[in-house]
Residue, then its C-alpha position, 0 to 999 in steps of 0.5 A: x500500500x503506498x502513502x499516497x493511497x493511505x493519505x488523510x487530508x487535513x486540509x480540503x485544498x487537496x486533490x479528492x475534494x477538487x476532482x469530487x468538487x468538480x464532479x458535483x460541479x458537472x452533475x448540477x450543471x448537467x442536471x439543470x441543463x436539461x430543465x433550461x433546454x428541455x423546451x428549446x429543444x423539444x421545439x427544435x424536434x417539432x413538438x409545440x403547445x400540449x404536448x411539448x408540455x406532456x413530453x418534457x414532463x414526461x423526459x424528466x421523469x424518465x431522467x429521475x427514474x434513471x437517477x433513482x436506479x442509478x442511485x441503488x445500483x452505484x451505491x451498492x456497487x461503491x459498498x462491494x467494491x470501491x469508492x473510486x471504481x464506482x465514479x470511473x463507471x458513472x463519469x464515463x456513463x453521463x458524458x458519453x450520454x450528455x455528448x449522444x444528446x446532442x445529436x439526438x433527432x426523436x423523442x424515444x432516442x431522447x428518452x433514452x438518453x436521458x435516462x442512461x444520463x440520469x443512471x451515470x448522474x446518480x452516482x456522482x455526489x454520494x459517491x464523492x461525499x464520502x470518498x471526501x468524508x473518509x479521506x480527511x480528518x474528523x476535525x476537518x472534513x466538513x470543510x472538503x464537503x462545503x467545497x463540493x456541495x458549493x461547486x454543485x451550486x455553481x454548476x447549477x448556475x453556470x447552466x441557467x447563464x449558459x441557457x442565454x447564448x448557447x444553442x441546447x445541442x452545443x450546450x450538451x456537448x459541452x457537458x459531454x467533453x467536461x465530463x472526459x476532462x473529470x474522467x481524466x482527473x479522476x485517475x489521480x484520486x484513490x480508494x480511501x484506506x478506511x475503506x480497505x480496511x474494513x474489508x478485513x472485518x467481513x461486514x455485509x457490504x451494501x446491502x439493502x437488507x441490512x439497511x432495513x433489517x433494524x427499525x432504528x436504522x431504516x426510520x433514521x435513512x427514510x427521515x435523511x431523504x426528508x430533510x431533503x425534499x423541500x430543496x427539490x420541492x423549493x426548485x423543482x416546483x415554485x421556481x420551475x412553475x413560477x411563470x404559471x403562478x405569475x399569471x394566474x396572480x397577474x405577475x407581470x416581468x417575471x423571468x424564470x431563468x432570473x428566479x432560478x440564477x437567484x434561487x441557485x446564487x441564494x443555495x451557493x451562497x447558504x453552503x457556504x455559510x452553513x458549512x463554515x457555521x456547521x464547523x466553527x459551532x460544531x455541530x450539524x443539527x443546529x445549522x440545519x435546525x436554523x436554514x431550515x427555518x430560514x426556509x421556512x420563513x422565506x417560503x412564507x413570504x413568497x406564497x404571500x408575496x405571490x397573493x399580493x401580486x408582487x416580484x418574487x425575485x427577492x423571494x427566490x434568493x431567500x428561499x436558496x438561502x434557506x436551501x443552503x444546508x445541501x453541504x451540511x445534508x449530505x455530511x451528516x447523511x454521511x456520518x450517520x451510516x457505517x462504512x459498509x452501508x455509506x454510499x448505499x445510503x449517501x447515493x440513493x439519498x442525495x438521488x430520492x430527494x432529487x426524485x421525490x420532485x416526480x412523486x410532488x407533481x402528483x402530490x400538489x395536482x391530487x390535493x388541488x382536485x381533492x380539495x378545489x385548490x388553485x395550483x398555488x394553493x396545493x404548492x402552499x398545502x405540499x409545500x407544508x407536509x414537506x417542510x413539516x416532514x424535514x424540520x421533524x427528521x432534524x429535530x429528532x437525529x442526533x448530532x453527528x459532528x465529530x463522529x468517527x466514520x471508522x465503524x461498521x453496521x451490524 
């Protein structure tokens, strides 16, 4: 075994936090990427009106289903075998995806693609997330995560800044040819020796019969995926749909590709602040306890300017800001599972989260024709249950800063 592969890193300016940075970086961009074209493109393949609607919805869904697959399967898979293997396959899997999308000319053929892109995406934070986790010191490692759940935000931004002047086709060939510059980056990162280690103690390795075998274990993984939903619930719905809301509250200059560069300024500037609190306080319950309420309130005060008839720009910051505990989230979701069950964990978490978006579509349509809502009325009716679901998962996991990643669940 050689020292390199043995190295752990005090300080996050390192090699594995770059190159998992950078990941993130790819997959946020890629993954927004589709949602800014998804109508420029779908025009440029003939569809319009009704169905380009029904279409892109449906692509999107195709796309997130990949990604929750994709999340077991690479999770499961970096468990056995390997941390580092696992991020070779899935780079390798969205770049060759993202660079066919560009030349794609029917919908089939695009559906497939997005989903074969969604299956590669899924393994890219978990995955790196813990390889950061586990190759630095207890005391530091949530400076290397703050690092990456950042450069994903800016990811997020660069594909709503792009979606102004560069055609969709170009724009996924871009994606394609940054994803091969990471692969080769990626040959200098190695498998952390925490995780080679417990190879010796004959642990079952990520095993979803073992995740859900203990009732203690199986409730403290459904409530980490909780504590995530209201970020995809925040962009995935009220920014995505804010045109439809601004005219149905007479909302007039609204400009979705403005709110969503707010939204995504508001989460990069929030994992920041939140990651750099998260340590000097030293804990992880607390900042999440508090950006989450900061959500909350910011929620509240958009659906109200929304009754008023007023911009929602402002909103739209606050609510990213109150999102920003991504690197908080995905650290202590880290922290909260053994080695042989971590990326298991940490991959279909992070990619749940991001799909509970295709199960909140139905969620807030059914309670609006349920209850005789407006569409902003069964937002505001979701948008409760997650929140209400999330800051109750927070209240009741414990701390987990400072814990040694160095054991096994049994």
């Amino acid at each position: 075994m050689s020292a390199a592969n043995s190295k752990i890193y005090n300080s996050p300016f390192n090699i594995t936090v770059l190159v998992a940075g950078i990941g993130f970086f790819i997959d946020a961009f890629d993954l927004f990427l589709f949602n800014v074209y998804r109508i420029p493109s779908l025009k440029d393949l003939g569809l319009t009106g009704t169905t380009l609607t029904l279409t892109s919805e449906r692509l999107l869904s195709i796309q997130m289903a990949g990604m929750m697959l994709g999340g077991i399967i690479t999770g499961i898979y970096a468990d056995k075998k390997g941390r580092v293997t696992v991020l070779f396959g899935s780079i390798l899997l969205y770049s060759l995806a993202n660079f066919a999308n560009a030349f794609v000319h029917d919908v089939n053929t695009y559906a497939i693609i997005r989903f074969l892109a969604g299956v590669g995406l899924a393994g890219e934070l978990g995955a790196g997330i813990t390889l950061v986790s586990e190759s630095m010191s207890v005391e530091q490692r949530g400076y290397g995560t703050i690092m990456v759940a950042t450069l994903g935000a800016l990811g997020a931004v660069t594909a709503g800044l792009l979606g102004d002047f560069l055609p969709w086709r170009y724009a996924f060939m871009a994606a394609g040819a940054a994803g091969a510059v990471l692969l080769a980056l990626r040959l200098k990162s190695f498998e952390p020796s925490m995780f080679r280690d417990s190879g010796l103690s004959g642990s079952k390795k990520g095993s979803l019969v073992l995740l859900f075998s203990s009732p203690k274990r199986a409730l403290k993984y459904i409530a980490c995926i909780m504590m995530g939903v209201p970020i995809w619930y925040s962009v995935g719905l009220l920014i995505t749909l804010s045109p439809e809301i601004a005219r149905a509250h007479n909302i007039t200059g609204l400009k979705l590709s403005t709110c969503f560069i707010l939204f995504q300024i508001g989460i990069t500037s929030g994992d920041l602040l939140s990651g750099v609190l998260s340590q000097l306080l030293k804990s992880r319950k607390k900042i999440l306890i508090a950006f989450m309420s900061i959500g909350i309130l910011a929620t509240t005060w958009h659906f109200i300017r929304i009754g008023q008839g007023l911009q929602l720009n402002i909103t739209a910051l606050l609510m990213g800001l109150g999102c920003g505990y991504l690197s908080v989230f995905v650290t202590s979701t880290a922290e909260h599972f053994g080695i042989n069950l971590r990326v298991t964990v940490s991959a279909t978490v992070t990619n749940f989260m991001r799909g509970a978006v295709v199960l909140l579509i139905p969620l807030h349509q059914g309670l609006e024709n349920m209850l005789g809502l407006t569409l902003t009325g069964g937002l505001a009716v979701t948008g409760c249950v997650v929140w209400a679901l999330a800051f109750t998962s927070a209240l009741i996991l414990p701390d987990t800063f400072g814990r040694s990643l160095a054991f096994t669940e049994t």
